[in-house]
C-alpha positions in Angstrom: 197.9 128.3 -34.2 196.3 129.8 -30.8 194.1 127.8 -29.0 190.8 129.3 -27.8 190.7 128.6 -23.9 187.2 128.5 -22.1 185.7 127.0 -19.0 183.8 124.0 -18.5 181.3 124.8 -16.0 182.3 121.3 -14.5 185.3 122.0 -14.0 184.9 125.7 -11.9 185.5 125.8 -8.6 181.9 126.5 -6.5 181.0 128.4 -3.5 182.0 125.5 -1.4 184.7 122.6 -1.2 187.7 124.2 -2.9 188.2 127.4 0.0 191.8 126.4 -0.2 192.7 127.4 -3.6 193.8 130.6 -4.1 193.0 132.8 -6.2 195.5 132.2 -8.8 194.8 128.5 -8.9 191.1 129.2 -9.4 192.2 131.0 -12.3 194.6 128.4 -13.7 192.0 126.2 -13.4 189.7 128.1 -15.6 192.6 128.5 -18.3 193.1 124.6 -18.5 189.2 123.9 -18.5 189.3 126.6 -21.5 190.6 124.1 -24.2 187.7 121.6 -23.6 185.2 121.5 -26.5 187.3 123.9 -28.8 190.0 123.6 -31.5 192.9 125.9 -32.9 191.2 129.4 -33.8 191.6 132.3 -35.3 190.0 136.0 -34.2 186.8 136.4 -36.4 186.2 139.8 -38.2 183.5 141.1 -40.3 186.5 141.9 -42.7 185.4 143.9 -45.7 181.5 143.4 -45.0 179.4 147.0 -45.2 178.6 147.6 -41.5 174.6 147.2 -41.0 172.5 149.2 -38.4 172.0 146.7 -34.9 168.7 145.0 -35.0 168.7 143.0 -32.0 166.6 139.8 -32.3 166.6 136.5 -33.8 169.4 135.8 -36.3 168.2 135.2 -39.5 171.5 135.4 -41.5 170.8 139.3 -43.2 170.3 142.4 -41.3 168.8 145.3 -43.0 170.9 148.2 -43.5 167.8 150.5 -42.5 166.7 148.3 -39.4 166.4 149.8 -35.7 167.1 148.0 -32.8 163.9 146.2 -31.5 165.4 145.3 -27.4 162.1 146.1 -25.5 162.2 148.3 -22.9 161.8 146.9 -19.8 162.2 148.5 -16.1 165.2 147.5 -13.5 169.1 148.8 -14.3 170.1 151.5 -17.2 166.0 152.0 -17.7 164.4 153.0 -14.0 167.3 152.9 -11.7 170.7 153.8 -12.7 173.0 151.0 -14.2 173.8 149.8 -17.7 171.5 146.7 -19.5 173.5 145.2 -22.5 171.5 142.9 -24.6 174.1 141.3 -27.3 172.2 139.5 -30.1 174.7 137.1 -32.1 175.3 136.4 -35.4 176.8 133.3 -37.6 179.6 135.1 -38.3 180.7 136.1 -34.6 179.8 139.3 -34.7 177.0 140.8 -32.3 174.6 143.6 -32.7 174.5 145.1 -29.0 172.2 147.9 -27.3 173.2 149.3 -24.2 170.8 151.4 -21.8 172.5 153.7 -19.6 170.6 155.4 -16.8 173.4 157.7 -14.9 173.3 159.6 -11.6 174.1 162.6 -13.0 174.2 164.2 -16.4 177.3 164.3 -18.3 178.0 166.2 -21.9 181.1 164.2 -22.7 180.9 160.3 -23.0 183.9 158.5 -22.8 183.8 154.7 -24.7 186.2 151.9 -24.7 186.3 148.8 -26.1 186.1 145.2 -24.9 189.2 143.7 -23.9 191.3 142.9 -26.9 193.7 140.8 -24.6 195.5 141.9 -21.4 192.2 140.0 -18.9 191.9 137.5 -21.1 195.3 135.5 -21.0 194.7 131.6 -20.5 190.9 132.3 -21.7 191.1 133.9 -25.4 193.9 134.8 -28.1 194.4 138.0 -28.8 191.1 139.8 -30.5 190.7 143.1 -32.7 187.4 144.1 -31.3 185.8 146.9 -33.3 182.8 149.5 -33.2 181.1 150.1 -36.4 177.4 151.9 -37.2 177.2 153.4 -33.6 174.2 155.7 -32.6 174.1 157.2 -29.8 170.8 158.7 -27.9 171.2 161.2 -25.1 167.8 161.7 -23.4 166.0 160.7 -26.1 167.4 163.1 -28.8 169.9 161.7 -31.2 173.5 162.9 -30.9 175.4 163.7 -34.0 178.6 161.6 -34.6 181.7 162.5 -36.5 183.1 159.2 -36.9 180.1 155.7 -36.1 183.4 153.6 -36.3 185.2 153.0 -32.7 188.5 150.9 -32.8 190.1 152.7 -29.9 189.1 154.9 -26.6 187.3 158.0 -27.7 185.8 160.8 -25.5 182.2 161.7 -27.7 180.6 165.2 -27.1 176.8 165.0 -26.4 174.6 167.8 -27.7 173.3 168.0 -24.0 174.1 167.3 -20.3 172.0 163.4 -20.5 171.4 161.0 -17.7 169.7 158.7 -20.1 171.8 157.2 -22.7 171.2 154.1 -25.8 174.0 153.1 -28.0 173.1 150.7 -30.5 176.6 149.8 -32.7 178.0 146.1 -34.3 180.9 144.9 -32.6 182.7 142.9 -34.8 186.4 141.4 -33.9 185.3 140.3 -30.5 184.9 136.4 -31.1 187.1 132.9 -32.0 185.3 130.9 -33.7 186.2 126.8 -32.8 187.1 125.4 -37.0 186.2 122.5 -37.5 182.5 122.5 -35.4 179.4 121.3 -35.8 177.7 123.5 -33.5 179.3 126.8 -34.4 181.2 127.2 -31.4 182.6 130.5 -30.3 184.2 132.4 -27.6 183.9 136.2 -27.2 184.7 138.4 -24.8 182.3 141.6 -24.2 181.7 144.6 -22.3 179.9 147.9 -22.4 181.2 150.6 -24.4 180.0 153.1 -21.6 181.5 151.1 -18.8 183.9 153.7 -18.7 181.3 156.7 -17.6 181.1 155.5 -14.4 183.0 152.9 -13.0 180.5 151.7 -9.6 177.8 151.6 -12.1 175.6 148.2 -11.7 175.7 146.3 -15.4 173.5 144.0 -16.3 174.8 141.7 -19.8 172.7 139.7 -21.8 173.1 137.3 -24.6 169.9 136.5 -26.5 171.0 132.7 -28.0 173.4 129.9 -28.0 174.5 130.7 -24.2 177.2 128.1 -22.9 178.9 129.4 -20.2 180.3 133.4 -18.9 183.8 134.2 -17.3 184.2 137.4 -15.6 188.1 137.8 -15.2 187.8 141.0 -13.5 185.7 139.6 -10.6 187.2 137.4 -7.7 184.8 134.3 -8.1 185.6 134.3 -12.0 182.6 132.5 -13.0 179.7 134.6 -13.4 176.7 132.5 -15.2 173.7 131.4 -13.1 171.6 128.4 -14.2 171.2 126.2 -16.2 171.0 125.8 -20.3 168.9 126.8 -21.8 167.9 129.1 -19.3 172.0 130.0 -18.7 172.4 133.9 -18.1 175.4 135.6 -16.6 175.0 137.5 -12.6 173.3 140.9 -13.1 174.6 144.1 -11.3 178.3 143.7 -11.9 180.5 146.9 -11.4 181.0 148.6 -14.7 184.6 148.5 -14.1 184.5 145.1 -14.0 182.1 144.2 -16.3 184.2 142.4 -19.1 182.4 138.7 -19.4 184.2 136.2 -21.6 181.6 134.2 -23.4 180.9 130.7 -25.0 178.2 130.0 -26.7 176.9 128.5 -30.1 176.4 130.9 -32.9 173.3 131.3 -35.4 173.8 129.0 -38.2 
């Protein structure tokens, strides 16, 4: 069976002390620190389940199928200045209901999505995943675009009803996340990105996770490890290029 890798914050090299590794030790440290913690895994998927609409907040187990996302708005990147805010709000079973704010410096009609990484950045951190999109909604300056098809398991250029600057997707991404079997804390690994990353690539991203925070890899970046403080107050380095904005997470799901 695979073996979920992720890093022990103990274990990552810091600012200072350790100039002398390159960059591919740095990494290879991170891949052996991975197995600490966790057991053999397999990808978690919402399987069969009847997709629900996102309702960000606390996990209580059920989501209403008629439930709107509740993230407050709040000023600072994808709301007044232009970036992209991701809130992910997890559930027991891996999955995560995830809003994304978009605020772009110029209006496009046509919004390309992708997926998180389902493998390719994430060797020596994850096993392969099956990430998928299901119940998106889309909002282009605040008028709701029609949708052909709310499930996204692949890149997928989407046609807004009007040239937007402002954008909210609210979807379920299922797929995403290992969960450690046996464990008594529900441990997981995921690995997460916007689906809009894509729209512009210089695009300062801001990713949040609203419970069970652990520790956050960026493998795109050059100092890999992107969390700042301390758990329970652990959140991961705001205004990271959109381009580079996949964050490998760990973290303790609902139970």
């Amino acid at each position: 069976m695979p073996v979920l890798r992720f890093p022990a914050r103990e274990l990552l090299p810091g600012a200072s002390g350790v100039e002398d590794l390159s960059r591919t030790a740095v990494r290879m440290m991170a891949a052996v620190a991975l197995t600490l913690g966790l057991s053999a895994t397999a990808a978690c998927s919402t399987g069969g389940d009847t997709p629900v609409a996102p309702s960000p907040g606390v996990d209580t187990g059920s989501v209403s199928p008629t439930s709107e996302p509740t993230v407050p708005v709040a000023p600072g990147t994808g709301m007044s200045k232009p970036g992209i805010r991701l809130v992910a709000v997890p559930h027991k079973d891996g999955s995560f209901d995830i809003t994304e704010d978009v605020l772009l410096p110029e209006a496009l009609n046509i919004l390309q999505v992708q997926l998180p990484d389902s493998g390719e950045h994430l060797s020596g951190m994850m096993v392969k995943t099956t990430p998928k999109v299901t119940n998106l909604k889309i909002v282009a300056d605040d008028q709701p675009v029609p949708l052909e098809e709310t499930t996204i398991n692949r890149q997928a250029d989407i046609p807004l009803t009007i040239a937007a600057t402002q954008l909210r997707l609210t979807y379920r991404l299922s797929g995403s996340s290992v969960i450690s079997k046996p464990s008594t804390t529900n441990r997981a690994g995921a690995a997460i990105r916007p689906i809009s990353s894509a729209a512009e690539g210089t695009l300062p991203t801001s990713v949040s996770v609203t419970s069970g925070l652990l520790n956050a890899v960026c493998p795109l970046l050059t100092d890999i490890r992107c969390a700042v403080g301390d758990p329970p107050n652990l959140a991961i380095q705001p205004d990271i290029p959109a381009s580079k904005a996949l964050v490998v997470l760990q973290l303790n799901l609902p139970r």
